[in-house]
N, C-alpha and C positions, 0 to 999 in steps of 0.2 A: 897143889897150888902152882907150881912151877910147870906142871904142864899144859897149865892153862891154853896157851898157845901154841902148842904141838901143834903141828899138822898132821891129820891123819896118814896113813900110807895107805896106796890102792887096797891092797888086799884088806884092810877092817875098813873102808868104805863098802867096798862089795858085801862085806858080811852084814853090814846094816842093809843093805840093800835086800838080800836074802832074807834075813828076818822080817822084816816088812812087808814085802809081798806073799811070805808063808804066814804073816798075821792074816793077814789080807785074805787071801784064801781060804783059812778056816772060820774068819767068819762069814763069807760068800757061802760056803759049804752048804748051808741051811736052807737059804734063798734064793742062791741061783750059780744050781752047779758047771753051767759053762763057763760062766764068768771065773767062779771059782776055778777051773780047769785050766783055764786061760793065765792064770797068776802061780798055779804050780809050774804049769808049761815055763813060763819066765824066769821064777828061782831057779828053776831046773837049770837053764843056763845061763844064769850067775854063779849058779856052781861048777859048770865046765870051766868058765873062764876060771875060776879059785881057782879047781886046780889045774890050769894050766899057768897059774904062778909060780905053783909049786913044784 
C-alpha cells in the first residue's frame, strides 16, 4: 500500500519493456516471423542497455 507511489527506477522500466516485446514476439511467432524477428531484435537490445546498468 505504501508503495503505491513509488516511482519506478530505470532498470524495472526496461524489464517491463523486455517482457512485453518477448510477449509480443512469441505470439507473432505463429503468424508472421519477421515481424516476430523484429521484436526479438528489440528485447535484444533492451537487454544490452540492462546490462549496461549493471
Amino acid at each position: 500500500m505504501f508503495g503505491l507511489f513509488k516511482k519506478k527506477s530505470e532498470k524495472e522500466k526496461l524489464q517491463e519493456q523486455y517482457q512485453k516485446l518477448m510477449k509480443e514476439a512469441h505470439a507473432l511467432s505463429t503468424s508472421n516471423r519477421k515481424l516476430s524477428d523484429q521484436k526479438v531484435f528489440e528485447a535484444e537490445e533492451i537487454m544490452k542497455k540492462l546490462d549496461a546498468l549493471e
